[in-house]
C-alpha positions, -999 to 999 in steps of 0.1 A, spaced: 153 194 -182 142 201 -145 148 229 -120 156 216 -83 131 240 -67 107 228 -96 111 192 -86 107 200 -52 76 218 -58 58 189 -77 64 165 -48 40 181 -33 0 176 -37 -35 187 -26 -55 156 -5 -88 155 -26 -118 132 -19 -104 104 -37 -67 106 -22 -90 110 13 -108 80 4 -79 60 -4 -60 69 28 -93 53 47 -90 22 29 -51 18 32 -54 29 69 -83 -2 77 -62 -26 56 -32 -20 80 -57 -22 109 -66 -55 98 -31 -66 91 -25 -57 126 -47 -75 144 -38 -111 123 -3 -110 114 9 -123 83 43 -134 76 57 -122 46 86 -135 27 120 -114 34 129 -87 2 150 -105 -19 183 -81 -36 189 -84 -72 214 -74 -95 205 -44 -115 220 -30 -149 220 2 -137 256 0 -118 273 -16 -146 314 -9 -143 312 -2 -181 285 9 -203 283 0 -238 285 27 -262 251 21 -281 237 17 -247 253 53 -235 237 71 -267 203 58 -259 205 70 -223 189 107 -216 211 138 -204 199 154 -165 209 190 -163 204 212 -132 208 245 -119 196 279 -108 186 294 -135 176 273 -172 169 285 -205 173 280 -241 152 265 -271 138 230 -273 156 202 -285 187 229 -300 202 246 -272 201 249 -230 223 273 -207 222 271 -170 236 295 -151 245 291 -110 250 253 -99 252 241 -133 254 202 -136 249 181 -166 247 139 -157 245 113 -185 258 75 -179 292 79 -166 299 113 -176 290 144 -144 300 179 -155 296 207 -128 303 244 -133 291 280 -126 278 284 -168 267 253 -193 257 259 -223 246 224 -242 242 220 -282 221 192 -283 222 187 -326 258 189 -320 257 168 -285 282 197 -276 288 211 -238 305 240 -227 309 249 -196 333 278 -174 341 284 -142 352 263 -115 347 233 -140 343 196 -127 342 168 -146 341 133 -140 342 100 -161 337 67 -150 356 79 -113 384 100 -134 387 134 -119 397 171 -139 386 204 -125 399 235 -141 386 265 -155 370 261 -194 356 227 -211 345 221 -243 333 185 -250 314 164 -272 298 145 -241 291 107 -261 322 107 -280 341 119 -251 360 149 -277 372 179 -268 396 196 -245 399 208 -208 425 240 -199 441 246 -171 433 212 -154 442 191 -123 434 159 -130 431 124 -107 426 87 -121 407 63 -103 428 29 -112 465 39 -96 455 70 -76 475 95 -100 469 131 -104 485 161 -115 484 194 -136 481 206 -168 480 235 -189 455 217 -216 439 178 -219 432 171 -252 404 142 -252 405 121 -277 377 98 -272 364 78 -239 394 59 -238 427 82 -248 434 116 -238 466 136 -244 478 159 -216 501 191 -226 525 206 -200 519 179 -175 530 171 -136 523 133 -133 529 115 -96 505 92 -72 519 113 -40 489 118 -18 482 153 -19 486 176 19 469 204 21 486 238 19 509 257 -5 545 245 3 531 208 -6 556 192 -32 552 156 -36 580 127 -29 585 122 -68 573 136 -96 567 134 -131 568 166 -155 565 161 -193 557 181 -221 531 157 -230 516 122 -219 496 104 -240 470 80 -221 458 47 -234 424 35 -206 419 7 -233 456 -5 -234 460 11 -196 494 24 -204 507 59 -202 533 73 -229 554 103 -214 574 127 -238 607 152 -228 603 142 -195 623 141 -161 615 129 -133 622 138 -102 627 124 -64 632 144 -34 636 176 -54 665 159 -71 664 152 -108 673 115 -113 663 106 -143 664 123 -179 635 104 -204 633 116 -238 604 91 -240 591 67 -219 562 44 -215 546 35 -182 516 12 -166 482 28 -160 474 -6 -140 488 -41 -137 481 -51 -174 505 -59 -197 522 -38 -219 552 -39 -249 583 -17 -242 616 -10 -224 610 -18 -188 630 -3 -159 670 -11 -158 683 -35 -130 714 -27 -118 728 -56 -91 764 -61 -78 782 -91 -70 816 -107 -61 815 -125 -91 800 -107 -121 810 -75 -107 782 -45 -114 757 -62 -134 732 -36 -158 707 -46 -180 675 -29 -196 649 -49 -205 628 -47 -231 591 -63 -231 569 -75 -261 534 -80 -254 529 -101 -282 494 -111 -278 469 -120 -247 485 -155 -247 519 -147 -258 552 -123 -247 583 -123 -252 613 -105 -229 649 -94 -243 670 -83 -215 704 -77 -225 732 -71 -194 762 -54 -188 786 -69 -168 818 -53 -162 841 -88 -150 828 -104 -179 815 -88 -212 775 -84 -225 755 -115 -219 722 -116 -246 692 -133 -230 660 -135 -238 624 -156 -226 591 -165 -248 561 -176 -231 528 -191 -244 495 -201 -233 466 -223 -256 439 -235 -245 454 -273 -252 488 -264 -244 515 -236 -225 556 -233 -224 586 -209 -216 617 -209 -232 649 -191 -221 684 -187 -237 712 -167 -230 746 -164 -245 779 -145 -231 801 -140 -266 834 -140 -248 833 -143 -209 866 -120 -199 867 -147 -172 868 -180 -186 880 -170 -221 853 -188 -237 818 -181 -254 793 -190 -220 756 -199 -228 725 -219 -212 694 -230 -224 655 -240 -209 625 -249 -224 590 -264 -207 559 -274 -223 530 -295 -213 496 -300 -235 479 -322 -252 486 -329 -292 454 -344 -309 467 -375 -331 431 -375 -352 432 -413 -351 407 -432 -343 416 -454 -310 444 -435 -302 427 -399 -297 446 -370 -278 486 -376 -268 501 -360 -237 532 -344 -239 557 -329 -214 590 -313 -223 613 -302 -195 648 -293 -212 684 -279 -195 715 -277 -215 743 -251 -205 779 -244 -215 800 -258 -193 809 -277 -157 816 -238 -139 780 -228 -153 763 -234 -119 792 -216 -100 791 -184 -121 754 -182 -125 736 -194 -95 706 -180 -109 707 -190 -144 687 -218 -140 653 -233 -128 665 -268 -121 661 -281 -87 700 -298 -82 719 -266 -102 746 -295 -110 720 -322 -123 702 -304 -150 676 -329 -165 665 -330 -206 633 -350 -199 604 -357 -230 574 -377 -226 543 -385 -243 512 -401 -223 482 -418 -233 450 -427 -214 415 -445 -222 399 -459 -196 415 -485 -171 448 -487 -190 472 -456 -194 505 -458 -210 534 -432 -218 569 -433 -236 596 -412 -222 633 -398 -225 656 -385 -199 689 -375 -202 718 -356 -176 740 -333 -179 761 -331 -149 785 -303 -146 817 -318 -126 830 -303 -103 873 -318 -98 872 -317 -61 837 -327 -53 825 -351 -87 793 -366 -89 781 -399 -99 759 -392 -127 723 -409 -123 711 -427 -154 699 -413 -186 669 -432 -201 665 -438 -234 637 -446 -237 614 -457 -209 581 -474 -219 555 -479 -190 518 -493 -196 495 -497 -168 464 -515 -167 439 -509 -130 402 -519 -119 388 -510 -87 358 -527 -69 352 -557 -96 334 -582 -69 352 -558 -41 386 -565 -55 409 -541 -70 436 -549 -90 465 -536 -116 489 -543 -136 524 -521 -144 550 -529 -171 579 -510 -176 611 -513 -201 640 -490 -197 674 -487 -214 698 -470 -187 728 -453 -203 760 -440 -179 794 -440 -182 806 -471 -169 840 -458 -158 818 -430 -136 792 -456 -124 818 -486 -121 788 -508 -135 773 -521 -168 746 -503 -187 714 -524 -190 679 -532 -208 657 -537 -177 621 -550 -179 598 -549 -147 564 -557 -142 542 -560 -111 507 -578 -108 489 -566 -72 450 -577 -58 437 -566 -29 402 -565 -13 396 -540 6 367 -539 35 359 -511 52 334 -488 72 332 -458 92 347 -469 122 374 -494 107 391 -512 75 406 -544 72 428 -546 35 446 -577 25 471 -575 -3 491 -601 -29 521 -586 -54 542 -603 -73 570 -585 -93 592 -597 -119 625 -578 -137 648 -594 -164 680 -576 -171 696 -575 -202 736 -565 -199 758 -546 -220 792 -560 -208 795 -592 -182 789 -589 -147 808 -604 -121 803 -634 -124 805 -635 -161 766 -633 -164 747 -608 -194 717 -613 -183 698 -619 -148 660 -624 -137 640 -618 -104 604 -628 -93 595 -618 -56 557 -626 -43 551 -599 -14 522 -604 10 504 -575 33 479 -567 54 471 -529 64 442 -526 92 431 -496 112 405 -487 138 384 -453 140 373 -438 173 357 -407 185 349 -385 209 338 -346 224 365 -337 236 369 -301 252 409 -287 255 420 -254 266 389 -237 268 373 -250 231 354 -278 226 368 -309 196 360 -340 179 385 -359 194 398 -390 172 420 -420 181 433 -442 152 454 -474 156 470 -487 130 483 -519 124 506 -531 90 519 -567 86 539 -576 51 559 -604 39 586 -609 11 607 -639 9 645 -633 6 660 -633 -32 695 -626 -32 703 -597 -52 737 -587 -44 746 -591 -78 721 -573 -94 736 -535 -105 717 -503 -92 701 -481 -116 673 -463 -100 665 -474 -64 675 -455 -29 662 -460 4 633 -447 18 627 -419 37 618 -427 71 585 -412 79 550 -414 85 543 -418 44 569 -447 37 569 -464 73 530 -483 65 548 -496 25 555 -532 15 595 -521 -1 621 -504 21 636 -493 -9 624 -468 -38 625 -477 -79 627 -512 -90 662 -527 -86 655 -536 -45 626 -552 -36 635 -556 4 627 -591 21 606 -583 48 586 -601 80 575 -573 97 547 -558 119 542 -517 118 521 -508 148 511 -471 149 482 -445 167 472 -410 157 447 -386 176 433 -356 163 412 -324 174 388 -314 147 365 -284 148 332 -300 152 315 -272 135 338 -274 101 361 -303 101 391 -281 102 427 -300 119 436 -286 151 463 -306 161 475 -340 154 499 -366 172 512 -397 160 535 -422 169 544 -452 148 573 -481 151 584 -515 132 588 -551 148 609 -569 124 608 -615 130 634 -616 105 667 -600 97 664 -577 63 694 -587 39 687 -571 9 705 -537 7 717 -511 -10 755 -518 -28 779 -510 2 752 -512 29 746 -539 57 719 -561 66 692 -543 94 690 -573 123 674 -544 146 641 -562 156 624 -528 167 630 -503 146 634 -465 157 603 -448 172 589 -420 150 570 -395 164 547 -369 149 529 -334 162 512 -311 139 492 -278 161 473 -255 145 449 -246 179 454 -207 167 452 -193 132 485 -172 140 504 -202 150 512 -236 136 542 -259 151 546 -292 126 572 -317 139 590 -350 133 615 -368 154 634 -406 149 641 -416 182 666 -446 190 652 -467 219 684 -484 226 708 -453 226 681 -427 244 691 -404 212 671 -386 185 688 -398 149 669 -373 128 646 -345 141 624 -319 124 610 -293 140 592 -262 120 568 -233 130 555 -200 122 540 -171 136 518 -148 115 498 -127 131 490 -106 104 497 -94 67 535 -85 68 542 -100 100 557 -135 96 580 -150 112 591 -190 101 616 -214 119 628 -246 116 655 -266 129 670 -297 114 690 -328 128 702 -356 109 728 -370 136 765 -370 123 756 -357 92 740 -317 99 728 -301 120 710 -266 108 692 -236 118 667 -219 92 646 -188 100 629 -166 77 604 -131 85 591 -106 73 585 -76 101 576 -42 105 601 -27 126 580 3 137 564 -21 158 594 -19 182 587 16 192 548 8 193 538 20 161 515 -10 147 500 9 116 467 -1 100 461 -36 85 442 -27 56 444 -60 40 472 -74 16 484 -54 -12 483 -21 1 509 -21 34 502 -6 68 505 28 61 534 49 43 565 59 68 573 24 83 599 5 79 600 -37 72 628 -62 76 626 -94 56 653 -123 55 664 -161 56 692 -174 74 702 -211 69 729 -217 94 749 -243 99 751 -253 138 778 -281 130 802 -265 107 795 -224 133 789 -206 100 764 -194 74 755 -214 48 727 -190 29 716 -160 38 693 -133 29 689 -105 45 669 -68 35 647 -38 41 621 -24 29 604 10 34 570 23 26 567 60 18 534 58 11 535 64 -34 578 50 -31 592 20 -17 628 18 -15 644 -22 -9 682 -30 1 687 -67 0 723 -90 6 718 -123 -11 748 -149 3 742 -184 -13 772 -209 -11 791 -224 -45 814 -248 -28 825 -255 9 852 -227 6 837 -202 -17 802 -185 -17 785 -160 -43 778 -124 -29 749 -99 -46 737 -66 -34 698 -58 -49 686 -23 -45 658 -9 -55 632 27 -56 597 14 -69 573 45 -78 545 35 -69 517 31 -97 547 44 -120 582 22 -125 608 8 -107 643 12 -111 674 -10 -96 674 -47 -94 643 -59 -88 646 -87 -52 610 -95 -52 611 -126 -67 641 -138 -47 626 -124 -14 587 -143 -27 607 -176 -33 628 -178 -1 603 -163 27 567 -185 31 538 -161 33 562 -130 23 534 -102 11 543 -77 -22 542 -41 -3 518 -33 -34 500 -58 -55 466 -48 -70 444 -78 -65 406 -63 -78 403 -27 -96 389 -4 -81 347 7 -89 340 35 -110 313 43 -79 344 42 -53 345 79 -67 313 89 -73 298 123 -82 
């Protein structure tokens, strides 16, 4: 126990002989150092204990008490009382007042008048404390109170602490409104209950007989309700969504949350929707160390609409499942499951499921296996396609099963080589696919021998690939089975250059890369041979330097053919980073290509179309990436790409891309995210993502995908956002199109409390998923320090 002025007092000494005689000494030593200078090594900053987060409890009870003030007394090791500037300080835990009386036996503190206290960066002042100061018991009356983790504060008549982690506040205001000064101040929302209940260990806040309020306008009555204290997890009813569309009508549901355990939770979110009856859904998600999965189900008892019970289904899982036998060891496996009702599923729920095509919904199983050079796996897939009458689909093939080994050594003598083998049964409805079903086996043997340096490479190539086909019915020609081997010879060389280079005012590593691809496949007729898995290859800057035209197994493209092609890049010299990057690339075909595709014709173009490139990245707030397939012979672009984005900053974003695949589409795409109060020159503060630019500013966020051939929208998504600072309030219109007549309508609104709930239908998933680089108004990314409040 110290007194300031004491403190102060004993600072000071008296300079005796000795300290006289020391200062001599110290004072030549510097002289000496002065006059040859020694270099000494720089102070080196460590970690210390001391400004730990969190302190231990055994470690808090071993750590002394401080007290101050103007005026001390009491009786050794039983009592103190300071009077005038009292302040007590021990770990965490700073308790300031005008009287403190402290009961050390008891580890007991009292203290009145003008009362402050703060733990771990959790703020109360009010006027009378009683507190056991390790255990954190006691009570505090006639509080105002601010936590440290979401900003929160409010009043109360009494806080009832129960230990360091859970208090109980009676009579309570709750909101995370910054406070104005001055005594009309009344805060945007607001929380009043007759008690909350706070959990710092499970960080989650249990309000009772509360309301709360918005704009001075009670909107919500809440016998009891639980709320987050921070971003952690937590089991019970989360916020109701309410949405409406053109098709389900007003859509309500009021989800309910089980926290399960720190690996596993579970979601039940029943909806109301008025055109069609209640729809029961629910989700399960778990994470192992060897393994993690989802699964989602819904069902609609009796859709008012269709007439009929309406449900869908999801399930992923990927892991690893140890066999315990020796040789085999530890199995991959990979479930990816969709099954729903019915053929209109896709039209009535456009959302309802994760698959890519929402017609082709894929029920795909495998298990993998790897040791070494060989890898293997066995695998299922099966389709459902939901038909549509006026626009059907060929179904793609189901496979059950598919068996694939592969066997690969790389640099034995300088040669690599492999070895794949794959058997798959392909199941479709022959009166769909207008082909048989077959037993296919394939199997491709490849060497190479690769030479390279820094400046070039040089990397001839030998294949061969063999398939057998085993038929159910006869083909054409009355044949049940067929057989195909195809050799396939290439050669893939390249050259390296570089060079300063200095462009617009900055300097670059300048490279220049010719490239030069030659491959060869005899012609095998194969017109007669059914497709089951192979499609033509994209035509870009990946596919255009491969030996096949053609993707999957069932084409293997005769080819004589030369692919000549150049890139240049500017690299930072200083960090290797891409600048910009041009390319241009273009095939000289000898020989006429005959193999195709069923119902295509032979390509007897000797030069192919030119394919140009440009990627620019010269400024971190710009990037331009673009592809165009130019026809030499007509002066016309077949198929162009052409994408950028601006993003000067978090929340500003803007991305555009246009896309032209001639005769077929032609299609504008832009998608942003802007704060409009930069139109009347109001930029805000860019304090980093998570936190906005300031409350009172508006943001407009969308996607537009417009079709430039057919003049109309095809999906749209358009909505604002505004940030009051402790509420956000969002209005989005979601247009996505069902057929070429028809398109589904929704309307998502929402008022998000900050650090509290939100209530509506929450658009933040639909806006994170259609806009690249759109930023969450408020997303807590670190907590925040128990010393960012400090006492």
């Amino acid at each position: 126990m110290q007194d300031k002025k004491h403190r102060a007092r004993r600072a000071r000494f008296a300079l005796t002989p000795v300290a006289l005689v020391a200062f001599a000494l110290l004072h030549s030593h510097a002289s000496a150092q002065a006059v040859v200078p020694v270099e000494e090594a720089p102070l080196q900053l460590k970690r210390t204990p001391l400004l730990a987060e969190e302190i231990p409890s055994i470690v808090r009870k071993e750590q002394p008490s401080f007290v101050y003030g103007n005026r001390l007394s009491g009786r050794s090791d039983l009592e103190t009382v300071v009077e005038g500037n009292a302040e007590m300080r021990k770990g965490d835990t700073v308790i300031r007042a005008d009287r403190l009386e402290y009961y050390q036996p008891d580890d007991l503190a009292k203290a009145r008048g003008n009362v402050h206290l703060n733990k771990a960066g959790n703020i109360y002042d009010g006027s009378l404390l009683e507190l056991k100061v390790d255990a954190f018991e006691g009570f505090f009356t006639e509080a105002n109170y601010q936590f440290l983790k979401n900003g929160a504060h409010g009043e109360a008549d009494r806080v009832d602490f129960i230990d360091d982690k859970r208090a109980i506040i009676r009579n309570a205001s709750y909101t995370t409104c910054k406070r104005y000064p001055g005594p009309s101040w009344m805060p945007d929302w607001i929380l009043r209950a007759a008690s909350i209940r706070l959990d710092n260990e499970e960080e989650v806040g249990q309000a009772e007989g509360a309301v709360l309020t918005f704009k001075g306008v009670p909107v919500l009555p809440i016998p009891s309700i639980s709320f987050p204290l921070s971003e952690k997890r937590k089991s019970g009813f989360l916020p109701p969504t309410i949405a409406i569309d053109n098709v389900n009508g007003l859509d309500l549901s009021i989800p309910y949350y089980w926290n399960i355990a720190p690996n596993r939770d579970a979601t039940i979110f029943p909806a109301l929707m008025t055109k069609r009856g209640v729809d029961l859904a629910g989700e399960f998600r778990y994470l192992e160390s060897d393994y993690r999965g989802e699964m989602r189900a819904n069902v609609l008892p009796d859709d008012k609409l269709r007439g009929r019970t309406r449900w869908g289904f999801s399930n992923t899982h990927t892991g690893a499942l140890a066999t315990g036998i020796n040789g085999l060891g530890t199995l991959g496996i990979n479930v990816a499951l969709n099954r729903v009702s019915d053929d209109n599923y896709w039209r009535d729920f456009s959302r309802g499921t994760t698959s890519l095509t929402q017609r082709l919904l894929s029920n795909d199983a495998s298990l993998s296996w790897g040791a070494g050079n060989l890898s293997a796996y066995v695998r299922t897939l099966k389709w459902q396609v939901l038909q549509d009458v006026s626009a059907p689909i060929v179904p793609p093939y189901d496979r059950m099963p598919q068996l694939a080994a592969r066997y690969a050594r790389f640099g034995v003598g300088g040669f690599d080589f492999s070895l794949d083998a794959d058997y798959t049964q392909f199941e479709a409805a022959r009166a769909l696919t207008g082909q048989p079903n077959a037993k296919r086996t394939f199997m491709l043997a490849q060497i190479s021998r690769p030479w390279q340096a820094p400046g070039w490479f040089f990397t001839p190539k030998m294949q061969l690939h063999t398939t057998n086909y085993q038929f159910d019915v006869p083909l054409l020609n009355g044949a049940t089975t067929a057989s195909r081997t195809l050799p396939t010879f290439s050669l893939d060389s390249g050259l390296v250059f570089e060079r300063d280079a200095s462009y617009f005012g900055r300097n670059f590593r300048q490279t220049l890369e010719p490239r030069a691809f030659y491959v060869y496949t005899p012609y095998r007729n194969q017109s007669l041979l059914p497709n089951y898995d192979s499609g033509a290859n994209d035509f870009n800057f990946a596919t255009i330097y491969t030996e096949n035209a053609f993707a999957g197994n069932d084409r293997i493209s005769d080819s004589n053919l030369l692919t000549v092609g150049a890139t240049t890049r500017l690299l930072d010299p200083d960090t290797g980073a891409e600048a910009a990057r041009f390319g241009v690339a273009q095939r000289l075909r000898f020989k006429d290509q005959n193999v195709t595709l069923p119902g295509g014709a032979p390509v007897s173009e000797r030069l192919s179309d030119l394919l140009v490139g440009a990627a620019v990245n010269l400024d971190s707030k710009w990037s331009i990436d673009s592809t165009v397939q130019f026809n030499p012979k007509t002066s016309r672009s077949i198929r162009s790409t052409i994408g950028g984005r601006y993003a000067p900053g978090n929340y500003r974003v803007v991305n555009a891309a246009y896309r032209m695949q001639r005769g077929s589409s032609e299609q504008l795409d832009v998608g942003w995210q802007w704060p409009l109060n930069d139109l009347w020159g109001d930029k805000g503060t860019d304090r980093g993502a998570g936190v906005g630019l300031g409350e009172g500013r508006w943001y407009s966020v969308g996607r537009m995908n417009y079709s430039l051939r057919d003049k109309k929208l095809v999906d749209s998504i358009i909505g604002f956002e505004y940030d009051a600072g402790c509420w956000i309030g969002r209005v989005v219109v979601e247009r996505l199109q069902s057929s070429t007549t028809t398109a589904n309508k929704k309307i998502m609104f929402q008022l998000e409390f900050v650090g509290f709930t939100r209530l509506g239908s929450n658009p933040l998933q639909t806006l994170k998923d259609n806009i690249p680089r759109y930023q969450y108004l408020r997303e807590q990314t670190v907590s925040p320090s128990r010393f960012s409040n400090y006492d």
